[in-house]
VOGUKE-379232 format. One record per residue (C-alpha): residue in one letter; x, y, z. Coordinates in steps of 0.02 Angstrom, whole numbers, padded with zeros to 5 digits, always signed. Example, Ala and Ser with C-alpha at 12.3 -4.5 7.8 and 13.67 -1.06 7.14 Angstrom:
BEGIN
A+00615-00225+00390;S+00684-00053+00357;
This chain:
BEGIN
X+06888-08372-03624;X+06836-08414-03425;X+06998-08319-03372;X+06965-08188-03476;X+06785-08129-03427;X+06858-08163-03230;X+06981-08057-03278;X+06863-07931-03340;X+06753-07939-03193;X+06926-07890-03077;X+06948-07744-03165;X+06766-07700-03139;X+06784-07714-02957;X+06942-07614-02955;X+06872-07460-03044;X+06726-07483-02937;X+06838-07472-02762;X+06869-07288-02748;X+06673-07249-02777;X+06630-07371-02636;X+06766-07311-02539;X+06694-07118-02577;X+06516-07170-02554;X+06518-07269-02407;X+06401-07192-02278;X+06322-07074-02397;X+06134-07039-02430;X+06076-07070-02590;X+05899-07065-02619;X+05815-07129-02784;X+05675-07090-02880;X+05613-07216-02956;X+05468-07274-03108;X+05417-07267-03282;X+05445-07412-03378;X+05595-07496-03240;X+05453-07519-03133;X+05355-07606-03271;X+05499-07713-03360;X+05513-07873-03265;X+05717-07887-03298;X+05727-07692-03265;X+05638-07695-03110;X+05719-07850-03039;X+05894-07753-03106;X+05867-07601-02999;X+05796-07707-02850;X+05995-07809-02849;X+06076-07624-02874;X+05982-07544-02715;X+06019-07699-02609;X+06221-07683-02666;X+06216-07509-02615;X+06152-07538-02465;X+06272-07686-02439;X+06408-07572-02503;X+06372-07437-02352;X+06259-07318-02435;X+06102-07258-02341;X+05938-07290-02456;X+05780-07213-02488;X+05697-07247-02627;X+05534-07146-02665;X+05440-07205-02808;X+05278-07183-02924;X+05158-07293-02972;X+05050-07222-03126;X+05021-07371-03222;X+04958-07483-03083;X+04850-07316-03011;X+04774-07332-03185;X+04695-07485-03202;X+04652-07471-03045;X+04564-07340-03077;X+04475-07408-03223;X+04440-07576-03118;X+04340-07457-03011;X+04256-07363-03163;X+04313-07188-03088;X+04367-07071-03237;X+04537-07000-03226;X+04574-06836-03308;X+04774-06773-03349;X+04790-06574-03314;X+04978-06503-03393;X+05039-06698-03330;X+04958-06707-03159;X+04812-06810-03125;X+04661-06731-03046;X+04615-06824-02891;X+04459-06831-02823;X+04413-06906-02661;X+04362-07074-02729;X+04533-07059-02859;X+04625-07026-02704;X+04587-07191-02607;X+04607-07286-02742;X+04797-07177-02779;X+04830-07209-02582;X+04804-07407-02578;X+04877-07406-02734;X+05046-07352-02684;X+05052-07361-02497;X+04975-07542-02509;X+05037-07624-02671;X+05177-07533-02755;X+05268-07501-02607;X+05249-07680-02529;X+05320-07757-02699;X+05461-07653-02701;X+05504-07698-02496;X+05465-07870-02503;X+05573-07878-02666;X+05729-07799-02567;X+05703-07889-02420;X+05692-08066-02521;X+05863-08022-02571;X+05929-07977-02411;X+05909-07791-02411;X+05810-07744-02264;X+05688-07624-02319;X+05546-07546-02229;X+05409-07461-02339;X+05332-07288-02275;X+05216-07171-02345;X+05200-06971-02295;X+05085-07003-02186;X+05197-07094-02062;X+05235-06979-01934;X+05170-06850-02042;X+05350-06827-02117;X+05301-06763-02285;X+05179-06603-02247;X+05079-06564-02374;X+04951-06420-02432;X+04815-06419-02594;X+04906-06395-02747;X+04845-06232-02835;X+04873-06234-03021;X+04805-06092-03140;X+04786-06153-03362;X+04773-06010-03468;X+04737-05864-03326;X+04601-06001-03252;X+04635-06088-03108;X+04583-06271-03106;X+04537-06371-02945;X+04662-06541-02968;X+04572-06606-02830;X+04675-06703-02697;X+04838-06676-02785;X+04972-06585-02645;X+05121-06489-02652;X+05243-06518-02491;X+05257-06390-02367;X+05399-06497-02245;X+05484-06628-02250;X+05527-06698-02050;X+05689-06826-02073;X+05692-06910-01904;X+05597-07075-01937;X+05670-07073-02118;X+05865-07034-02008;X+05831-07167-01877;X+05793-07305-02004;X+05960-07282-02107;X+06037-07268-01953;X+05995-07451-01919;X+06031-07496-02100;X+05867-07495-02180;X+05835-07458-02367;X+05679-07332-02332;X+05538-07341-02472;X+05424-07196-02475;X+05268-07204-02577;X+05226-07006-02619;X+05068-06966-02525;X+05066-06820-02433;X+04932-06760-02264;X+04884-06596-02199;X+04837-06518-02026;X+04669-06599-02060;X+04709-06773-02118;X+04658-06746-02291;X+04762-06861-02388;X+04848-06786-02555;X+04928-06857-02704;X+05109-06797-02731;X+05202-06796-02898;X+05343-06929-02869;X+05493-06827-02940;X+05460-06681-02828;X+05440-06786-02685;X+05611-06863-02714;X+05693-06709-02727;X+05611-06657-02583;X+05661-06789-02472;X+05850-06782-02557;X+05842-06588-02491;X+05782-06626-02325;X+05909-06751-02302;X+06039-06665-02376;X+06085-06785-02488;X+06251-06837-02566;X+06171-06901-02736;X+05979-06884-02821;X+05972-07032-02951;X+05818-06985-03058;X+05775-07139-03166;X+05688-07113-03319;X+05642-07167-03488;X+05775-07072-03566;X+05954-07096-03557;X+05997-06932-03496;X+05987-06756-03559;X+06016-06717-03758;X+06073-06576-03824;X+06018-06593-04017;X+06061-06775-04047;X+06212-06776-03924;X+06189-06838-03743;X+06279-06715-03604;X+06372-06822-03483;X+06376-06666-03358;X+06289-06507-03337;X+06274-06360-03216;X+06110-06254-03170;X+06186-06113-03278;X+06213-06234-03426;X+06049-06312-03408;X+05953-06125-03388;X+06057-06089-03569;X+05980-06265-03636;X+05809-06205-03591;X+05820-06026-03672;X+05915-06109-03837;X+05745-06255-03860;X+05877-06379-03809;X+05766-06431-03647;X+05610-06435-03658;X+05432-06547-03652;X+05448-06672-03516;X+05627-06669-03480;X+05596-06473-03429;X+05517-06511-03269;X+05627-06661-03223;X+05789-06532-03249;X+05698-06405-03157;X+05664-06549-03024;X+05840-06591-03007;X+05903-06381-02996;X+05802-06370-02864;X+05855-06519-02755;X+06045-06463-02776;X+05974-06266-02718;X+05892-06375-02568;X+06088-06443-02528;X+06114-06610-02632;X+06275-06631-02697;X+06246-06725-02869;X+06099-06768-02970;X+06101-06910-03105;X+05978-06932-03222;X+06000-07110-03291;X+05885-07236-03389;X+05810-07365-03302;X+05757-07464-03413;X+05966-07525-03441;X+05986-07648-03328;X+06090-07586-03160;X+06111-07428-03251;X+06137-07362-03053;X+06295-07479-03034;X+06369-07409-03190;X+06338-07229-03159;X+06389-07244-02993;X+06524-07349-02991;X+06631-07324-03146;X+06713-07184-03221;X+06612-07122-03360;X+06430-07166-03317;X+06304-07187-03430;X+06177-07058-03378;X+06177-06861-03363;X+06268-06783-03189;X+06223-06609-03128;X+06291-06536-02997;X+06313-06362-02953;X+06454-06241-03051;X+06599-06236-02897;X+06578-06413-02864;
């Protein structure tokens, strides 16, 4: 029985060889929340598969959310929280409690938690160098516009200090806060920071995790798509609710120049070995139609 689950474990390894081999070097940058970051076994899953890509050769930057801890914060602190078409609006108070939130606790869990098991992470917000740029996020509900408060939408994204860390082998971890010409701090939706940050950097793979395990089409999964197959999905009802933004998300970080975008479950433990590193995956890939 020993020999047999060894022998197993070999033939793990040697599917897995020609995706290190391919990878080796590469960017990858991962969003990642939901319930992975809540799960005690999920989260301590994807913490062992960022440090193994990093150990493999991959250059790491993870840039993740932070909703349920911004929450009860946020109810600690008795300031009301209000949900406008998915974003939350921000006010000033909201906003420092969002900012030490995620630039203070979130993102310090997640790089102490790498760096206990070897990984060498640093943890950055935005605001660091003022890499992500950022601008007042103007949203309009039924031909009204509504003021979201202190929630951004990125204007630039500067690489250097994220290009000089993975040059000396750090996994980066970028809490999502943005800052403008005048300081002001703003909240920034985590998935479009990540494919932000995948553009800038020009990316070889955008791993979205997510509570699903990848795009359905009726009650079949789709183990790859194409922007032309997903804008069909959308127009058939196929796509649609929260999955339509995340899609759109990913479209628009392969348009910015990344070569593949997965969008896997992570609440399966080291779901990002397995789509990664073996020949079927278990998630959803989409990557552009001459690829």
């Amino acid at each position: 029985m020993e020999l047999k689950v060894a022998k197993r474990k070999a033939e793990t390894l040697v599917e897995a060889l020609p995706y290190i081999k391919r990878f080796r070097g590469k960017t990858v940058v991962v969003k990642y929340g939901g319930n992975a970051m809540v799960d005690r076994q999920a989260k301590e899953a994807v913490i062992m598969d960022l440090v193994l890509m990093r150990f493999v050769g991959m250059r790491v930057v993870v840039v993740h959310g932070g909703g349920p801890d911004i929450a009860d914060y946020l109810d600690k602190m008795q300031i009301e929280s209000e949900f406008v078409n998915g974003l939350r609006k921000t006010t000033k108070d909201a906003m420092e409690v969002v900012e030490m939130v995620l630039s203070g606790k979130v993102n310090k869990e997640i790089v102490a938690g790498l760096n206990f098991h070897g990984g060498s992470a640093i943890g950055l917000s935005g605001k660091d160098d003022s890499f992500i740029k950022a601008k007042k996020k103007e949203m309009s509900v039924n031909g009204k516009n509504v003021d979201l408060g202190f929630v951004g939408e990125i204007t630039s994204v500067k690489t250097k200090v994220l290009q000089n860390l993975l040059d000396d082998d750090f996994i980066v971890v970028v809490a999502p806060i943005g800052v403008d010409d005048e300081q002001n701090s703003y909240n920034i939706n985590a998935d479009t920071a990540a494919a932000e940050v995948a553009s800038a950097l020009n990316a070889d793979k955008f791993l979205l995790l997510t509570d699903v395990e990848g795009v359905y089409d009726g009650d079949e999964k789709v183990s790859r798509l194409t922007p032309a197959m997903i804008d069909k999905m959308i127009k058939s009802g196929a796509i649609s609710g929260g999955m339509l933004p995340k899609v759109e998300c990913c479209t628009r970080a392969l348009n910015g120049g990344v070569g593949q975008v997965h969008i896997i479950d992570g609440r399966m433990e080291h779901s990002m070995l397995l789509e990664i590193f073996t020949d079927k995956g278990i998630g959803t890939m989409i990557k552009m139609d001459n690829k």
